[in-house]
Phi, psi and omega in degrees: 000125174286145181217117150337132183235133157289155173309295151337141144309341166345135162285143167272144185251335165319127151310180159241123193252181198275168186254100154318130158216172203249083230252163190049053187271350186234135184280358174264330179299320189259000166245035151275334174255358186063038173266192172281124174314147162250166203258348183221176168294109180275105223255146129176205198214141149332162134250182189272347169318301184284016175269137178210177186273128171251096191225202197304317193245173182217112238218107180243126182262104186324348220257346186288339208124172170285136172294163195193111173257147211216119186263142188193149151310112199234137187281132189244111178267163211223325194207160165315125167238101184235169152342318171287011214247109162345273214222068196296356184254333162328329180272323187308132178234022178185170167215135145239212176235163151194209193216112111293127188279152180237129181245092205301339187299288184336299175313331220245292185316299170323307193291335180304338201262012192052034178264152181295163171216042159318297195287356164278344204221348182233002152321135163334123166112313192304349180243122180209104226228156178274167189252157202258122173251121168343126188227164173246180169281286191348296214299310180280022202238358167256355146118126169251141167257170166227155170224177179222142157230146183225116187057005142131357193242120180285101182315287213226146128263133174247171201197123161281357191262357169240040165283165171299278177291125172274172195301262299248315164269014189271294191318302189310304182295351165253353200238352177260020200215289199252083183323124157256159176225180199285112177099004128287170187239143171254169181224087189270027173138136176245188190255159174290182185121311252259106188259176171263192165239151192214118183339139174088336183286154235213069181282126162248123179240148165236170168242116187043217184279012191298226126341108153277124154245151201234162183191153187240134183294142154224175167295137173267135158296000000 
């Protein structure tokens, strides 16, 4: 069962609560897919079943389709982000990495058919989150990069400062639909880039210059 971690030994004590995520936040990812830039936050939601650990391994059930990974920033909230809510980064009490997994074929059928596509996108499995190093607002409000590698070739790079939605109007724009609590998470979003996966493949995700961490794809059993 996944549970949220620090970079630290630190314990972490935050549940795991549901994953806000975030779609087209970067204008070369959605006209990669040939989608529209959107004019508002294009929202949905994880449930925590579907959070797993980006950990030595990454376990995809082939019999679903093919996977497709979307490398992202992910917000760790710490205190209530609600419609009343101010100053919403003040609440982030971590930042990590993570892959939304995607079965971008499902997704593509699903969307032709204007049907929701939570199962291409909220499947067991579908969250493969980083363990979370502490943050203030200063930092985030100065900006995180990220990078994803795939087998040894750099996939994605990300820049929080060329989001559509910056974190701070992501939070305002989710708090008005969605109370976060303590132990949810956002998913702000990927970058262009975005690909399958393939048995055997070899992922490194970093946060800025930090930790890299890897993990190798396999079959779930």
């Amino acid at each position: 069962m996944y549970h949220h971690k620090w970079q630290s030994d630190v314990e972490m004590v935050l549940p795991v609560g549901k994953a806000v995520c975030v779609g087209r936040n970067y204008v070369a990812h959605a006209k990669e897919l040939n989608n529209p830039v959107p004019n508002a936050p294009l929202l949905f939601i994880k449930p925590n079943s579907a959070l797993c650990d980006f950990g030595p391994e990454t376990a995809i059930n082939l019999s679903l389709g093919e996977h497709h990974y979307e490398a992202e920033l992910i917000l760790l909230v710490g205190s209530k982000i609600d419609s009343s809510c101010t100053a919403p980064l003040r609440h982030i009490a971590g930042v990590g990495l993570g892959l939304d997994l995607t079965l971008r074929d499902l997704q593509t059928e699903l969307k032709q058919k204007g049907h929701p596509w939570e199962t291409a996108k909220a499947f067991d499995g579908s969250g493969c989150i980083t363990p979370f190093i502490p943050v203030n607002m200063d930092t985030l409000e100065a900006g995180l990069t990220y990078q994803f590698w795939q087998n040894g070739t750099l996939k994605q790079r990300g820049d929080s400062k060329y989001m559509i939605f910056s974190m701070a109007s992501l939070l305002t724009s989710i708090a008005q639909f969605f109370t976060l609590y303590p132990g949810d998470i956002v998913m702000t979003g990927t970058p262009e880039g975005v690909g399958a996966l393939s048995i055997g493949d070899e992922l490194k995700l970093q946060l800025g210059g930090g930790n890299i961490y890897c993990s190798r794809v396999v079959n779930q059993s």
